[in-house]
C-alpha positions in Angstrom: 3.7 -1.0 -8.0 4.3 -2.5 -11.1 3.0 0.8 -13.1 5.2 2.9 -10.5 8.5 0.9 -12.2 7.7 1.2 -15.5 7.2 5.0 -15.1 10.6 5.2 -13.0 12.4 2.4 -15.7 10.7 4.6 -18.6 11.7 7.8 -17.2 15.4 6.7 -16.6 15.3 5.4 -20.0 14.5 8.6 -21.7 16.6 10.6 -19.4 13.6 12.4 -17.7 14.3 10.9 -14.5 18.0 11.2 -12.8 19.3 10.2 -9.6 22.4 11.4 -7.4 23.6 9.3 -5.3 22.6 11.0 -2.3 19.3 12.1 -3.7 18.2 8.1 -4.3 19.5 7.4 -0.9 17.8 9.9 0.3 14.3 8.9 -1.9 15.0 5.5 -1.1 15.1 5.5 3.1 12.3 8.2 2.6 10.2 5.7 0.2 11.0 2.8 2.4 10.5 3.9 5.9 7.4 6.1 4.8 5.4 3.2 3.1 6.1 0.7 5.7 5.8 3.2 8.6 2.4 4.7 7.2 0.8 1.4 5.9 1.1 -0.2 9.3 0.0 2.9 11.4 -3.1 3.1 8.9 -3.8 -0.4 9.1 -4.2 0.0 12.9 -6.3 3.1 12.4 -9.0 0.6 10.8 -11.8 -1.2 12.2 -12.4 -5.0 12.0 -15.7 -7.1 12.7 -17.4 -10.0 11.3 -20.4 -9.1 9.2 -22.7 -11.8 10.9 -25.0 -12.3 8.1 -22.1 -13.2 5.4 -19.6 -15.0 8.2 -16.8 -12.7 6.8 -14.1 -10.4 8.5 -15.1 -6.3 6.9 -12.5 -3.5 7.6 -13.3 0.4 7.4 -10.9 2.7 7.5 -11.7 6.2 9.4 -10.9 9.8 9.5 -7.4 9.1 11.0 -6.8 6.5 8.2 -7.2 10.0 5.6 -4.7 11.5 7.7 -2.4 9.1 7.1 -2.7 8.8 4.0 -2.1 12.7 3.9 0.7 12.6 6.0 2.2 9.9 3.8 1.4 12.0 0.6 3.3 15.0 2.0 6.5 13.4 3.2 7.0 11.4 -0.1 6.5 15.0 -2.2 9.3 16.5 0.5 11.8 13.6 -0.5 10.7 13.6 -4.3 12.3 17.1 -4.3 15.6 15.1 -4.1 15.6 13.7 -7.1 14.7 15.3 -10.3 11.3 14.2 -11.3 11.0 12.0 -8.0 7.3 12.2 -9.0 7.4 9.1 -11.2 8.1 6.9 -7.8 4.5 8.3 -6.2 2.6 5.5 -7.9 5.1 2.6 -7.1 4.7 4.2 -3.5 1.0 4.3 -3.3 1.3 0.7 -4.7 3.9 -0.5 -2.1 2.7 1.1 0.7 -1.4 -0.3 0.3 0.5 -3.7 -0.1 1.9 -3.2 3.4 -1.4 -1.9 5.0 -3.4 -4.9 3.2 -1.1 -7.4 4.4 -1.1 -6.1 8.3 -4.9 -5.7 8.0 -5.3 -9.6 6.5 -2.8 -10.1 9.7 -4.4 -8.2 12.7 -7.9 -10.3 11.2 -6.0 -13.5 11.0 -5.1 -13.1 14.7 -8.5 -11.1 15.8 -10.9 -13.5 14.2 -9.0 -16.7 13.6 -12.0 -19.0 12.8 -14.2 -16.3 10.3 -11.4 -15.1 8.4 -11.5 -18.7 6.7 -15.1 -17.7 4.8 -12.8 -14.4 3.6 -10.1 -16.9 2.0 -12.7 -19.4 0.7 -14.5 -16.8 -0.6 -11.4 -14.7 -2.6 -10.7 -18.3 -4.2 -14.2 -18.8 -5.2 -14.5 -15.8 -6.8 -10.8 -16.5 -8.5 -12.4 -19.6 -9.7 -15.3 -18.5 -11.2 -13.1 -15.1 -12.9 -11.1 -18.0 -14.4 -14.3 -20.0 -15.6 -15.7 -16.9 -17.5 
């Protein structure tokens, strides 16, 4: 996400990138809507379990998961034809919209396995740890 801004902040900058009014309304409700929409809807398409020999919650998306991702894709290129260079917002998409499908999929585990996902959130901080330690 952070990458997507400073292409969009560096682009604006430099003039590449304009914006009407209505075509950043329209890029923004498209952006919005689409990211939210699509990372929730893909999060659902995935499958949860608990891997029994490492106690810890494993997702896999699925063929519907690509779809929505497609899907996604093709309605953010339709409302980056609003806004001159629109393109620059696609990685600041991506990066917003697998923020929302990461933080429903932590959140349907959370609530589907309660006790296990504990080892996943133990484990991200040991692994934190020891990436500080080296």
């Amino acid at each position: 996400m952070i990458i997507g801004l400073i292409l969009v902040v560096g682009g604006i900058y430099k003039r590449k990138v304009s914006f009407t009014v209505n075509g950043l309304i329209i890029m923004v409700v498209t952006l919005t809507i689409s990211a939210v929409i699509f990372g929730i809807l893909r999060a659902f398409s995935y499958q949860l379990w608990v891997d029994d020999q490492n106690e810890i919650v494993l997702r896999r998306g699925n063929v519907v998961t690509l779809l929505l991702w497609a899907v996604s894709i093709l309605i953010h290129l339709i409302g980056d034809h609003f806004v001159p260079d629109g393109a620059a917002l696609m990685t600041f998409y991506i990066g917003f919209s697998l923020l929302i499908q990461r933080e429903t999929v932590f959140q349907r585990a959370k609530q589907k396995f309660p006790t296990e996902i504990q080892q996943n959130i133990a484990k991200m901080a040991e692994e934190r740890q020891d990436k500080n330690h080296h």
